[in-house]
N, C-alpha and C positions, 0 to 999 in steps of 0.2 A: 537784239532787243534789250534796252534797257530800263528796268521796274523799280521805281524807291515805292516801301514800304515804310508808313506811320504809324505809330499808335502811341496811346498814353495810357500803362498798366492799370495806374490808378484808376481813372477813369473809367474803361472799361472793365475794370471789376466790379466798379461802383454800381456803373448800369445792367451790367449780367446779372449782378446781385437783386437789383430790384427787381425785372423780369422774371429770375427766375424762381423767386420767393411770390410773385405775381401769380407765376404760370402755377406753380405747386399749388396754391389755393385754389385754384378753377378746375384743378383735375384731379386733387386727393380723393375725391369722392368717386372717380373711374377708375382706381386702383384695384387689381384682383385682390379681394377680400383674402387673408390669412387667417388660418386658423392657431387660437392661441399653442393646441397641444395638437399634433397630429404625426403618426407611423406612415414616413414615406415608402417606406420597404422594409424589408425584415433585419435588415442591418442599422435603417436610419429611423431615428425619431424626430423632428423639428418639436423647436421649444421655443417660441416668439419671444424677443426681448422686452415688450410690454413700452415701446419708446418710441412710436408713433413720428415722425417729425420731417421738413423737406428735404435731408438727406438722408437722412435712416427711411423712407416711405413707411409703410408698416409697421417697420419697425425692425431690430436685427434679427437676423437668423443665427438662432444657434442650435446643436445639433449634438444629437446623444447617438454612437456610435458603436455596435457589438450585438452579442446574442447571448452571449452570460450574464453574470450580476455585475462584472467590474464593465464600467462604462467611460469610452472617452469622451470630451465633453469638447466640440468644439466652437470657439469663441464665448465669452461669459456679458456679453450684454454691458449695459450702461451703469453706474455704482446708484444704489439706493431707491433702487426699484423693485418696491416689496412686491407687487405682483408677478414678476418674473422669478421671484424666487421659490414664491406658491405654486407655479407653477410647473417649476422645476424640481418641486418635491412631489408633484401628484406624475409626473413625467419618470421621475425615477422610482418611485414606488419604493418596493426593498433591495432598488439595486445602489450602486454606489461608484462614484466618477475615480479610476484610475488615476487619471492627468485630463490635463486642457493642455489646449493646442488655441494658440491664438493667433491668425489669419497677420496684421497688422497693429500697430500702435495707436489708431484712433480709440477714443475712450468709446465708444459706442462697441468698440468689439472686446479691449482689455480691462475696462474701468471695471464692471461687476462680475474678474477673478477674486476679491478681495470678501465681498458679501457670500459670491457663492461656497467657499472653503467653507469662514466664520460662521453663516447665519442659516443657510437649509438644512442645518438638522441632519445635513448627511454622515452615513456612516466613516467618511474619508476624516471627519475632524479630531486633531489631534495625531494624526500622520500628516508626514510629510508629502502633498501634494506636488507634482512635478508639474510646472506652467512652460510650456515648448513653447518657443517663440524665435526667430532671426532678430538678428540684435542689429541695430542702429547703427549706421554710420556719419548719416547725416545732424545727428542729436544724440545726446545724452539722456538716460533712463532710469528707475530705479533697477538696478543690476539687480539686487539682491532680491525681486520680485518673480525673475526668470528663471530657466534652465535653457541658454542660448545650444542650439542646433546647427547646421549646417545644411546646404541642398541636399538632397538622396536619403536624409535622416529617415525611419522606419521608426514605425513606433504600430506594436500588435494587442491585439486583445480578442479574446474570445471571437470569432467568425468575422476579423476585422483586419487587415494590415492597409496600414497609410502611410503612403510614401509624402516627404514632404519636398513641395518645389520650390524654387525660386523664382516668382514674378512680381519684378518689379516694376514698377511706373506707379500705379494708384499712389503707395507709399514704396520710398525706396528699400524696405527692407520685407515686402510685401509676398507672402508666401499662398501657393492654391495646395491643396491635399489632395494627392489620386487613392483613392477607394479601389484596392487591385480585386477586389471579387465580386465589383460590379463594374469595374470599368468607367467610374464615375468619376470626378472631380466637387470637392469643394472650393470654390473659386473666389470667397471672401467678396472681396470689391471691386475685383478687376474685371469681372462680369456682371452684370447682374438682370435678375429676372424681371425687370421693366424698365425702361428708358436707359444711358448709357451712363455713367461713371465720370469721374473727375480725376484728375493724375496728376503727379508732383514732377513727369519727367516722361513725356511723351515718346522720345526714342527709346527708352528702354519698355514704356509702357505698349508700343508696337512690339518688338522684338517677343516679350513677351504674350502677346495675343498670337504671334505664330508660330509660337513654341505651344499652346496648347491645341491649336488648330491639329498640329502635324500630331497629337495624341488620339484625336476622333475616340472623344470620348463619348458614352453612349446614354449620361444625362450628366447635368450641373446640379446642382445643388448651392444657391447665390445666395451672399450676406443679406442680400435683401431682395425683396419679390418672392415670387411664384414661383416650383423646379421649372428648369428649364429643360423641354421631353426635343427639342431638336438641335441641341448644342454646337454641331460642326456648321448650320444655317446661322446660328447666332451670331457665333464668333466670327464669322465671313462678312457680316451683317455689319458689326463693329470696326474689323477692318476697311472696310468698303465707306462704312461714314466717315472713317479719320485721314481717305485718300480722298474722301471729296473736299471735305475742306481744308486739306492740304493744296490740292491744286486749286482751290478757290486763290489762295493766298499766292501762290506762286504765277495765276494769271492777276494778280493786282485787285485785291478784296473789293466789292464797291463797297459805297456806304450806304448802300442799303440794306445790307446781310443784316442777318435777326441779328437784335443786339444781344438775345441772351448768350450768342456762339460766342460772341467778343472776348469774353475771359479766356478762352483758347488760343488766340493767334500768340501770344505770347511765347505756349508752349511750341505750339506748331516750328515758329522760325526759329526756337532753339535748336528743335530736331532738325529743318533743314540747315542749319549753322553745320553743327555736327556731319552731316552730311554731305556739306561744301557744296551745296547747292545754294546760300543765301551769305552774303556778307555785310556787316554792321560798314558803318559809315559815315556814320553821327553819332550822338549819343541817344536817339531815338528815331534812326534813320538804317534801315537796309536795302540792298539791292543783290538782284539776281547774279549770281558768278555765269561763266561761262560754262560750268558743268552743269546748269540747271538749262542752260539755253539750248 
């Protein structure tokens, strides 16, 4: 059997884009409501980013971490958003943030380290704050913003240790946090608590979803949405969506699929490229190898 596959990126980003900026308006309003300030558990506090929007939904989730007064603070939201600031001062009360831990490089998660140092009044201003982060391969950063880590990095604090991992796909340098005294995970973007996610590199953003599968962690805690209370169902959930339209692709897409999926086949046949299951054959032309047939 032989299958050529079309598409034109542009295009199809163009019309995923409108749909899905379509769809976000007709269902913003059936989003699980977030609460600005709320104690998920006695280790976790969520601190809403106050940034609302169709890819942030609610808005970011960030997350105060510990049972003492020094607190880690993970992800700082969007820059110049004075109410997530206010809020992140009635959130910490008289405690005061250790370090931030930031999930990835999109400004919805890194932009507001810079306000929250400078402008909440916290006790941490005028020491040196340590900003964790996986450092970029794919792009260049302000360096001197960071304190770059590695997989397996630990970082503790009062009735807290957080391993940090490497999962990449959403963003390539894209990290989730396991919480070892709940057995939880902070999962930034590569999960999240309503609808699925968006990735720079689908094979590694797979690999990834079955590296935390095989952790059966026993809740999420997602950049964005609602905690997620049956996390090994999710994550199966997410796999399970990105093999169907994988084999969509690989029986020869129609053109009737929702156009908002469209922005993905792009990624899709990169992953089966890599995979030697699909090869290039124009310059917007593939077809199935014999190892897919």
């Amino acid at each position: 059997m032989l299958s050529t596959l079309r598409y034109c990126a542009d295009y199809l980003l163009a019309i995923a884009g409108y749909f899905y900026g379509r769809a976000f308006r007709q269902t913003m309003s059936t989003l699980t409501p977030i609460e600005p300030r709320l104690r998920l558990s006695p280790i976790v506090y969520r601190v809403l980013g106050a940034n609302p929007g169709a890819f942030t939904l609610r808005g970011t989730n960030t997350y105060l971490v510990g049972t003492g007064k020094s607190l880690v603070l993970i992800d700082a939201g969007e820059p110049s958003v004075n109410q997530y600031i206010d809020d992140l001062r009635e959130a910490l009360d008289e405690n005061e943030i250790c370090c931030i831990i930031c999930t990835h490089w999109h400004d919805d998660h890194v932009g507001g380290v810079t306000d929250v140092i400078n402008k909440a009044n916290l006790s941490v201003i005028g020491k040196p704050v340590p900003v964790y982060k996986f450092k970029r391969t794919d792009a260049s950063e302000d360096e001197s913003k960071y304190h770059y880590v590695e997989d397996g990095y630990v970082v503790k604090t009062e009735g807290a240790t957080l391993r940090l991992l490497s999962t990449p796909g959403h963003t390539m340098e894209h990290m989730s946090i396991y919480l070892e005294e709940e057995n939880s995970l902070f999962s930034g973007d590569c999960i999240l608590g309503e609808g699925t996610t968006i990735f720079e590199d689908l094979y590694t953003y797979m690999q990834s979803l079955h590296k935390l599968l095989e952790m059966k962690p026993s809740r999420i805690y997602p950049g964005h949405g609602p905690v997620i209370e049956n996390p090994v169902e999710k994550i199966e959930e997410y796999i399970k969506h990105r093999n169907q339209r994988e084999q969509q692709i690989l029986d020869g897409i129609p053109i009737a699929v929702k156009m908002a999926a469209l922005s993905n086949v792009t990624h899709h046949i990169s992953k089966l490229m890599k995979e030697n299951k699909v090869e290039k054959v124009g310059s917007n032309s593939y077809r199935l190898t014999t190892v897919a047939e």
